[in-house]
C-alpha positions in Angstrom: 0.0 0.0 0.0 2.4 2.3 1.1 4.5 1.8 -2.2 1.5 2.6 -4.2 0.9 5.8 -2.4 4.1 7.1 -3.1 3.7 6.4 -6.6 0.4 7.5 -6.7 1.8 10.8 -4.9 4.9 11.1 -7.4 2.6 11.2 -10.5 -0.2 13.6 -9.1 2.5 16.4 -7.7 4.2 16.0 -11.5 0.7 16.4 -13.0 0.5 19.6 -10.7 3.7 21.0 -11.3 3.2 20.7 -14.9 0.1 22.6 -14.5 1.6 24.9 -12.4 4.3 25.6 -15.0 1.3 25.9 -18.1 -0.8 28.6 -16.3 2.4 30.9 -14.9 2.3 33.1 -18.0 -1.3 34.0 -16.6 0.3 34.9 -13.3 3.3 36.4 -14.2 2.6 38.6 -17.3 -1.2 39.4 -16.6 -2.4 42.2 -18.7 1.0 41.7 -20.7 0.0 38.0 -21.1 -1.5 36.8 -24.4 -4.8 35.4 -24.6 -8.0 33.9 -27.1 -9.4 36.8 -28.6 -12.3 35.0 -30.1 -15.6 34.6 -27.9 -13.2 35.7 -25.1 -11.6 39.6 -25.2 -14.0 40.3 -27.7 -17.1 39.9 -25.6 -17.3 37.3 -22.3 -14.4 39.8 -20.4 -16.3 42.9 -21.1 -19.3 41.5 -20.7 -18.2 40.9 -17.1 -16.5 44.1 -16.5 -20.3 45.9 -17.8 -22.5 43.9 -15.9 -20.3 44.6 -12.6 -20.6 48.2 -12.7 -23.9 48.0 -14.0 -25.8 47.9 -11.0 -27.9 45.2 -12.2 -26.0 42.4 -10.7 -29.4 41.1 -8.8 -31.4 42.6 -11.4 -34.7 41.3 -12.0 -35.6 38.6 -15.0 -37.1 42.0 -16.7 -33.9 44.4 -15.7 -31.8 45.6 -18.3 -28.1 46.6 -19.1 -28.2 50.3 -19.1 -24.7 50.7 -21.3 -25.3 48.8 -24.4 -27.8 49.0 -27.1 -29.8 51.6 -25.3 -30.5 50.0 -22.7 -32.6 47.4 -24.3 -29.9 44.3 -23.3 -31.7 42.2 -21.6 -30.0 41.6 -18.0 -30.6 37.7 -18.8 -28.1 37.9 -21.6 -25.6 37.5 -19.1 -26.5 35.0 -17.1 -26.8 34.0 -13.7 -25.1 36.0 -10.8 -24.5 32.5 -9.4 -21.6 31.5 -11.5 -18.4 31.9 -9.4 -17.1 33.2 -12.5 -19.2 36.4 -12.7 -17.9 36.9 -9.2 -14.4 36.5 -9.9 -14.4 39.1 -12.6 -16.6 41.9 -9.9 -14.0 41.2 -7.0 -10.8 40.8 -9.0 -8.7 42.5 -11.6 -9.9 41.0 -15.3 -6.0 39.0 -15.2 -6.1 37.6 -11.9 -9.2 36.5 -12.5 -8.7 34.9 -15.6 -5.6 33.0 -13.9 -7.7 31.5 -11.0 -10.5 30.6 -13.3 -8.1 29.0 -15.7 -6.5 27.6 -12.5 -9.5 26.3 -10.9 -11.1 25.0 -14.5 -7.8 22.9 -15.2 -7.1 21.4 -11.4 -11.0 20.1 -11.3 -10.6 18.9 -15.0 -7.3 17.2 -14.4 -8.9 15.5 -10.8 -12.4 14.5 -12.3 -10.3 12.7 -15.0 -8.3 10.9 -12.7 -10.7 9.8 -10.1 -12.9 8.3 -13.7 -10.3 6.3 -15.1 -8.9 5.4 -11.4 -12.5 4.3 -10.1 -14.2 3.3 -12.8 -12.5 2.4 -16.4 -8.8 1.7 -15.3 -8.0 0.3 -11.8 -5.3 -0.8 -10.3 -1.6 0.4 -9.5 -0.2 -1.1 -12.5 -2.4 2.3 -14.8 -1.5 5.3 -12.4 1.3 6.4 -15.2 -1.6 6.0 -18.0 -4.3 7.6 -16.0 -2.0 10.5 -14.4 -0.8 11.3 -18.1 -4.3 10.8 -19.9 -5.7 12.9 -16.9 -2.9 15.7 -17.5 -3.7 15.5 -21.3 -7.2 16.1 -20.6 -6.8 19.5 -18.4 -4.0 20.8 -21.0 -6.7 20.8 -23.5 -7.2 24.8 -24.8 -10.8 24.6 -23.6 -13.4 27.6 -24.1 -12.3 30.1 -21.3 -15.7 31.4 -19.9 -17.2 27.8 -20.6 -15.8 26.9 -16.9 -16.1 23.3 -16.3 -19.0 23.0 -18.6 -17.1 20.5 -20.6 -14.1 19.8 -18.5 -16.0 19.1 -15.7 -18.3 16.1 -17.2 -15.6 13.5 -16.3 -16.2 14.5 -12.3 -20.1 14.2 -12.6 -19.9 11.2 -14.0 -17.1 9.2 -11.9 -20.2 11.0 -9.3 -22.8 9.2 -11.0 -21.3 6.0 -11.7 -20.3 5.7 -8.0 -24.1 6.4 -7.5 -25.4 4.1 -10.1 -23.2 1.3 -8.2 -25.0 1.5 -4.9 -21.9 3.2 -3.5 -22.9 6.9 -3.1 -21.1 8.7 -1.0 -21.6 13.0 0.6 -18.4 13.5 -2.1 -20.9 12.5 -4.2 -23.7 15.0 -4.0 -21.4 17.7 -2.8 -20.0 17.5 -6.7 -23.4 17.5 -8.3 -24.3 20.6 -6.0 -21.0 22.3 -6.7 -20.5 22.0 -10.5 -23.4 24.1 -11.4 -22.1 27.3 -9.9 -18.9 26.9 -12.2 -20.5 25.4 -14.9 -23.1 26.3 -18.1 -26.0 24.4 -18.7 -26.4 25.4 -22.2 -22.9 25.2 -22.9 -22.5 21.5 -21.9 -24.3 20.2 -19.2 -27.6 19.8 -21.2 -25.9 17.2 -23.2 -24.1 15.6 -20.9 -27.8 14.9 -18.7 -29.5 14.3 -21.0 -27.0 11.7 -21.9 -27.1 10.6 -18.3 -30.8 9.9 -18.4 -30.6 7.9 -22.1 -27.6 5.7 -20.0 -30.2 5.3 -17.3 -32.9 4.3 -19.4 -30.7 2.1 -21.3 -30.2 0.3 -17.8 -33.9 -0.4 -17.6 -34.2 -1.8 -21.3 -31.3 -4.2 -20.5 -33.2 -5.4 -17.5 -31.0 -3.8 -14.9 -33.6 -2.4 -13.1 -34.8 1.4 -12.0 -31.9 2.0 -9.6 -34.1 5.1 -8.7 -30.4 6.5 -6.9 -29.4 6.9 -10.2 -32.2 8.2 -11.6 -32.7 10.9 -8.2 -29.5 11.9 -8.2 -29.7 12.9 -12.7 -32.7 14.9 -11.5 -31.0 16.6 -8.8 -28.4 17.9 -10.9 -30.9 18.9 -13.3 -32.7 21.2 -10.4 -29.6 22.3 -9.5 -29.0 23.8 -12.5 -32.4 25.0 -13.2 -31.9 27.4 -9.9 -28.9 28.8 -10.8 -29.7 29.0 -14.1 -33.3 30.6 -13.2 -32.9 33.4 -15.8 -31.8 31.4 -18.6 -35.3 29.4 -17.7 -37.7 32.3 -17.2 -36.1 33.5 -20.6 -36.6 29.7 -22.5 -40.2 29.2 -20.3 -41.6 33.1 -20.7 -42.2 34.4 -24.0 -41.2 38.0 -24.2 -40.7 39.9 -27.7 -38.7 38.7 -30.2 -35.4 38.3 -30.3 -32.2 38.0 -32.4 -32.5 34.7 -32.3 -35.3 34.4 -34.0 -33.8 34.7 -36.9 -31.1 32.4 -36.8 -30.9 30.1 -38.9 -28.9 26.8 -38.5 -29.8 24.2 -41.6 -28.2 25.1 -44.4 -25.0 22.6 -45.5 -26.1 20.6 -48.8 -25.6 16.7 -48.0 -22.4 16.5 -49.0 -21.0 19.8 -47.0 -22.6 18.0 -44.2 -20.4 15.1 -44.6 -17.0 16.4 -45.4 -17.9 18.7 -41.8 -18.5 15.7 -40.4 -14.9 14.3 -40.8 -13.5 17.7 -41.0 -14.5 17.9 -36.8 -14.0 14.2 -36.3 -10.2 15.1 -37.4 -9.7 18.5 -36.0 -12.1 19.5 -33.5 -14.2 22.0 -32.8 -13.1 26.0 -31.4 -14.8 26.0 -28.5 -14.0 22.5 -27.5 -10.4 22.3 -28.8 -8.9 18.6 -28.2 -5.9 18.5 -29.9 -6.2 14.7 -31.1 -5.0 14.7 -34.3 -1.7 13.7 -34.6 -1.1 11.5 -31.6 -4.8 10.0 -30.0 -6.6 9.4 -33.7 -3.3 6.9 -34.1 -3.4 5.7 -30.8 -6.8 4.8 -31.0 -6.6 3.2 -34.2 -3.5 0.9 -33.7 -6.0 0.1 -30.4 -9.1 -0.7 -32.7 -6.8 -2.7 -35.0 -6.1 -5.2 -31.7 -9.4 -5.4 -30.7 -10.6 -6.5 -34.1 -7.7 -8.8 -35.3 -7.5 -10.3 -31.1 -11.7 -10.4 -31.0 -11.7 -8.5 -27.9 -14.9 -7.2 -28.3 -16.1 -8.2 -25.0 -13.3 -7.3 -22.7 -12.8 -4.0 -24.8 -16.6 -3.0 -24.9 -16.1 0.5 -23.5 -12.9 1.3 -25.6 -15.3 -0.1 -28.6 -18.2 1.7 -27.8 -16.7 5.5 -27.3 -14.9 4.9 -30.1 -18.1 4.4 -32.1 -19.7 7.6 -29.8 -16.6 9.8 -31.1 -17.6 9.6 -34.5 -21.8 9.7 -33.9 -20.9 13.1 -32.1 -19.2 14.2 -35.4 -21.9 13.2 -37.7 -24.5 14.7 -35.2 -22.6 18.0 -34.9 -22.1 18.4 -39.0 -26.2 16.9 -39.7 -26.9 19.2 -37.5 -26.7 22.2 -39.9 -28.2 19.9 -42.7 -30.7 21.5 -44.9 -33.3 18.5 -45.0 -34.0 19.8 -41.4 -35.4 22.7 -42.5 -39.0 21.4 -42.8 -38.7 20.2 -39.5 -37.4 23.5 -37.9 -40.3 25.4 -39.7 -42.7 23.5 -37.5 -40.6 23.7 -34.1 -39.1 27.1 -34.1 -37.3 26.2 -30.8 -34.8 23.9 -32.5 -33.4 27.3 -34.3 -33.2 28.7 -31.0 -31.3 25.9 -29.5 -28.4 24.7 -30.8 -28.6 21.0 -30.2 -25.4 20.4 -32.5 -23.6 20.7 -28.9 -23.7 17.3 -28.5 -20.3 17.3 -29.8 -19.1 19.1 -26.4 -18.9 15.2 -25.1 -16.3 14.5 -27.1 -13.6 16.0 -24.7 -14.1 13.3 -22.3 -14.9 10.8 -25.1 -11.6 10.9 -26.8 -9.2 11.7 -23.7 -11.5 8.5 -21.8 -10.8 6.6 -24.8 -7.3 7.7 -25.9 -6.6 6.1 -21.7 -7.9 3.0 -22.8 -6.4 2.9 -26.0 -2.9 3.3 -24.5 -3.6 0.2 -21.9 -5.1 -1.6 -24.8 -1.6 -0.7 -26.5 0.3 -1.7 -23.3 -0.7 -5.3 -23.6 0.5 -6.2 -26.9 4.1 -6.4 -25.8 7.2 -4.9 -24.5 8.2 -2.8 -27.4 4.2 -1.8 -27.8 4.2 -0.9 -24.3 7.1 1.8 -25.2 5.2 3.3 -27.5 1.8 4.0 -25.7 4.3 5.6 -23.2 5.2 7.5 -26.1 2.5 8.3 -27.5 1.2 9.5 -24.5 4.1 12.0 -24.2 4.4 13.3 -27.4 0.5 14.0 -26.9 1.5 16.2 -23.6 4.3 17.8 -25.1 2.2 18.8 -28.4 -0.8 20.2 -25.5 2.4 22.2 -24.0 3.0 24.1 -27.5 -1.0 25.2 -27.4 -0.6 27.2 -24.4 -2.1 30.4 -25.2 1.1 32.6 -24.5 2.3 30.7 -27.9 -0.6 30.6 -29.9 -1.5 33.9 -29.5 1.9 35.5 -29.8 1.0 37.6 -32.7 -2.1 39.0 -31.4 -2.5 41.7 -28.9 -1.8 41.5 -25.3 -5.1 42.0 -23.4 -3.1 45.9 -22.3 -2.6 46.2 -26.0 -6.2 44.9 -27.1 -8.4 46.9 -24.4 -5.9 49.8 -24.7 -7.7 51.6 -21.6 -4.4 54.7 -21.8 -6.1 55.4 -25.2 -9.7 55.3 -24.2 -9.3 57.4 -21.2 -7.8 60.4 -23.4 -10.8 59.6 -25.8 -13.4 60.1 -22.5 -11.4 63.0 -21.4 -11.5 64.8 -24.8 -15.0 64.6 -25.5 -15.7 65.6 -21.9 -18.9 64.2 -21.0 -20.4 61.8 -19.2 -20.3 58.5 -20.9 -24.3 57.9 -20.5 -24.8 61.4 -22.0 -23.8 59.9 -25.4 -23.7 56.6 -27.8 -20.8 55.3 -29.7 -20.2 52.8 -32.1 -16.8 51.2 -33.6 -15.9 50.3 -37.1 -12.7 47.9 -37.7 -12.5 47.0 -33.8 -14.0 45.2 -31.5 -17.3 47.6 -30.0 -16.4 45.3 -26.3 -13.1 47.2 -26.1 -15.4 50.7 -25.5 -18.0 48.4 -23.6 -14.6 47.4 -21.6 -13.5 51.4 -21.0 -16.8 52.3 -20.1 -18.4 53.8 -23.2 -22.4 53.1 -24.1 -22.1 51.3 -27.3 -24.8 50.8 -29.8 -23.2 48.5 -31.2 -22.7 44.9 -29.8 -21.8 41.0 -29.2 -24.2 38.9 -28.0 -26.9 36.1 -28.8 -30.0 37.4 -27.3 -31.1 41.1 -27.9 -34.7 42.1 -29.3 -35.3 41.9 -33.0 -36.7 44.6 -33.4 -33.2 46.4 -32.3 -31.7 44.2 -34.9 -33.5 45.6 -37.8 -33.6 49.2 -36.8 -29.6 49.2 -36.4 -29.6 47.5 -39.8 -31.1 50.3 -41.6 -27.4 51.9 -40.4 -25.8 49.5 -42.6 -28.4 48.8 -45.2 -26.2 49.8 -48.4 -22.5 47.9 -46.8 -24.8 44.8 -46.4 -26.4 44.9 -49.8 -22.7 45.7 -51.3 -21.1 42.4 -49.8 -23.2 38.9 -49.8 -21.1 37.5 -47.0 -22.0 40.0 -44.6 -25.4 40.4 -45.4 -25.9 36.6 -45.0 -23.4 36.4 -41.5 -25.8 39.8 -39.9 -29.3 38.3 -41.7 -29.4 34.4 -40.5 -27.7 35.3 -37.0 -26.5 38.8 -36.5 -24.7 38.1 -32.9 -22.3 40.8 -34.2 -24.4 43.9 -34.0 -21.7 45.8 -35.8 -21.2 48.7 -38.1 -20.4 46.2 -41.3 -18.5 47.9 -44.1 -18.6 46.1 -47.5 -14.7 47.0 -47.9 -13.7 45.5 -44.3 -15.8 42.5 -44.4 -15.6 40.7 -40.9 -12.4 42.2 -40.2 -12.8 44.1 -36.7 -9.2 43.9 -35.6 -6.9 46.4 -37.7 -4.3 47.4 -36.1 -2.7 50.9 -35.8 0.4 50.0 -38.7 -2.9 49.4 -40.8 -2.4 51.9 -44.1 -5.7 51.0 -44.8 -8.1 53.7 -45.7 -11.9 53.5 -46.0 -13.5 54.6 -49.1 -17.1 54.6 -50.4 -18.6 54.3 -47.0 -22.3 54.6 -47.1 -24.0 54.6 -43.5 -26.8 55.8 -42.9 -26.3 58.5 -40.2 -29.8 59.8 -40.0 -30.6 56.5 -38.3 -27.5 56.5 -36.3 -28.1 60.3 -34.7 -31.9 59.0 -34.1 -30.7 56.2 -32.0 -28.4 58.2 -29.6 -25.2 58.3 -31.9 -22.7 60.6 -31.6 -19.4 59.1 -32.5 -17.8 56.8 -34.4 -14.5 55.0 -33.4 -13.0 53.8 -36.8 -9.4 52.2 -37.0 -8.7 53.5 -40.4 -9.3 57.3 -41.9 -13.0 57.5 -43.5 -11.9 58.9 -47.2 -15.6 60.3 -47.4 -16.4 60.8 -44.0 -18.1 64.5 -44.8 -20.7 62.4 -47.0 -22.0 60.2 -44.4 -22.1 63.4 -42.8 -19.1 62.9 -40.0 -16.8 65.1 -38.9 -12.9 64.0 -38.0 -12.1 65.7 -34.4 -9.0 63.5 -33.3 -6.8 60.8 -34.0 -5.6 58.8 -30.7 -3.0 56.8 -30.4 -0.8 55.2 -27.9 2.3 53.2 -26.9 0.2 51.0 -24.9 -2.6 50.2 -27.4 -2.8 47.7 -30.4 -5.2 50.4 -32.2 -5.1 53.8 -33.6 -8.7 55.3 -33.3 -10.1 58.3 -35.1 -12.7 59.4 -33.5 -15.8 60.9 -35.9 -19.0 63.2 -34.4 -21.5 63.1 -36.7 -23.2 66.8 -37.8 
């Protein structure tokens, strides 16, 4: 026993310390640090910065979010103030927040891992190398920052309900299930990974297991959980209010064979928001494991490696069918499956293909001595690959969050106009309209998935002539329009030019009438408007600074 502990020990504090080592950028650079810019600077960081000053913290399920849009952001856009995350953001500074979230999201990910493939799919001393290195893998991943433990925590609820749907529930138990919804999204993972639960429990009672009504108690309980901290998101989904942007999203639109080459396309690389790396070391691994099982016929004592294996691919084809235009007749008769995206199914597949990449290395590990090298090798060429996909690499050529938010350059901006910032509305064309959100400014302009429609196709009138000069706009603002931005038909979806940009914006047709009628009053444009005096703006300043990524010139329209 003793033995084991100690090796048991060894591996964990190496798994820490590697961890330890990842995340000290965070610590150490902070605001110099380099981070995802994608559905992270641009909009989940500000977001949390607004809604802390906002004063709408405990807002009612009818409050609203007096800086953006004109005050007509629903307070339920940003969620629940019962996410630890929210209150890491209010109490901390953005960084150190950001580092303890990261922290806290990759220490749970990394022990929920472990205590799975320790309990429940590899026991025994003899795996502790495998499972401490799959585990490690596993919380390396470059998950989803604001997504918490909505996919990285799925292996920790479920060692919890497996120990449950064993008879051998213990308070650690519960205490996970209660805990995980305060750091985790239903929407953004744990939707699919219940409803999974409850189509594994009802499998249990078609294969004559019984109703092990633990099992079944304890799904619900999570479920009820979730529903009270999540109580906006439910009033919002349960209480029909006016229409919103969603409303017009639409999802099914891939011709059969677009659908298809998707599907392979994320069965080989992934997915942004749930990023798994598996490529170039865990497809092969899992593979050369297949191969075994089929040419050894170990179906039977391989059935879990055989049957995520199978899951990893469904999850593909799922995700890619998902945006299938034969559901279209479908959808047209149940609006709320364009509402809810329901291709998130896919978020599984973390824990599918890091569960099954374990048990593909042990499968690997049996075939030999010289086999058993190379699942050892596999598995650390897969860990040393995760190291190069820490964000301070990949993101080397993108601004630092001081460089991206630039709050030196939007204070001179605030000071030169010299008013309060409610007493005016801006809106930002080439940059990112969450880096004014971030310094404080009352944007018209926005980022976010659930605003009403109406607001939508009044600020579209603003861009009316951009959208009908470029298709690919018009189509990305029409079937979703999350990015409530000033489009231009030159720029395209480019909103991050920098300040060596020589660009220069010509032909610009906006719509200003409908601007100054919604509260507008300046423009922050990252280029020079050639005919600025025609869309009846005015130049009063270029800004720029040592500290910011942008150079803004600042337009008042007349």
């Amino acid at each position: 026993m003793m033995v084991k502990t100690t090796q048991e020990q060894k591996y964990l504090l190496f798994a820490l310390l590697v961890l330890a080592v990842y995340l000290s950028p965070l610590f150490i650079l902070q605001e110099n640090a380099h981070i995802r810019v994608h559905d992270n600077l641009d909009s989940n960081l500000a977001w949390y910065k607004v809604l802390s000053r906002s004063g709408q913290m405990f807002g009612g399920v009818t409050g609203v979010i007096p800086q953006i849009i004109n005050g007509l952001l629903s307070r339920n856009a940003f969620g629940t103030e019962y996410s630890v995350i929210v209150w890491l953001y209010s109490l901390l500074p953005t960084m150190i927040a950001y580092g303890i979230s990261q922290a806290l999201t990759r220490i749970a990910a990394f022990i929920g891992m472990y205590l799975l493939l320790k309990k429940h799919l590899l026991p025994g001393e003899k795996w502790i190398p495998l499972n401490s290195f799959a585990a490690l893998a596993f919380a390396l991943t470059p998950f989803w920052p604001s997504g918490m433990l909505s996919t990285l925590g799925m292996p920790l609820a479920l060692w919890a309900f497996l120990n449950i749907r064993k008879g051998e529930a213990t308070l650690k138990d519960y205490a996970v299930l209660t805990f995980l919804p305060f750091y985790a999204s239903i929407v953004l993972g744990f939707f699919f990974f219940l409803s999974a639960m409850a189509v594994f429990w009802l499998t249990d009672v078609i294969r004559g297991k019984g109703w092990n009504g633990k099992f079944l108690f304890s799904i619900g309980y999570m479920t009820f959980v979730f529903m009270l901290v999540e109580y906006r998101l439910v009033y919002s989904f349960l209480v029909k209010g006016v229409p919103n942007s969603r409303d017009e999203y639409f999802h099914a639109h891939l011709p059969f064979w677009r659908a298809v080459r998707l599907t392979f396309k994320n069965y080989l690389l992934g997915h942004t928001h749930v990023m798994t790396v598996h490529t170039l070391f865990i497809l092969p691994a899992l593979f050369i494991a297949f191969y075994f099982v089929y040419s050894k016929r170990l179906w039977k004592q391989e059935k879990i490696f055989v049957f995520l294996f199978g899951l990893n691919f469904v999850l593909s084809l799922w995700y890619a069918f998902w945006f299938f235009r034969g559901w279209v007749p479908v959808t047209e008769k149940f609006h709320f499956l364009n509402t809810f995206n329901f291709a998130r199914y896919h978020f599984l597949r973390p824990m599918v293909i890091y569960a099954s990449f374990a048990l593909a290395l042990k499968i690997i590990s049996l075939q030999g001595f010289s086999w058993s090298k190379t699942a050892k090798w596999f598995a650390v060429l897969q860990l040393m690959f995760l190291a190069l996909f820490n964000d301070e690499i990949i993101y080397r050529q993108k601004p630092t969050v001081k460089e991206f938010y630039a709050e030196e350059l939007f204070q001179d901006i605030k000071q030169y106009i010299a008013m309060p910032q409610e007493k005016y509305w801006v809106a930002s064309i080439g940059i990112h309209p969450a880096i004014a959100q971030y310094n404080g400014f009352y944007t018209l302009d926005t980022y976010n998935n659930f605003y009403p429609l109406s607001y939508k196709h009044q600020f579209r009138k603003i861009i009316e002539k951009e959208l009908e000069k470029n298709k690919t706009i018009r189509q990305y603002f029409d079937q979703w329009g999350g990015r409530c931005y000033l489009f231009t038909a030159q720029l395209g979806k480019r909103y991050m030019i920098k300040k060596d940009s020589k660009r220069h914006l010509k032909n610009l047709e906006l719509n200003t009438d409908v601007f100054k009628e919604m509260g507008g009053r300046y423009i922050f444009s990252a280029i020079p408007i050639d005919n600025a005096r025609n869309n009846r703006l005015k130049l009063e300043k270029v800004f720029e600074s040592k500290t910011s990524a942008w150079k803004i010139y600042l337009y008042k329209t007349f």
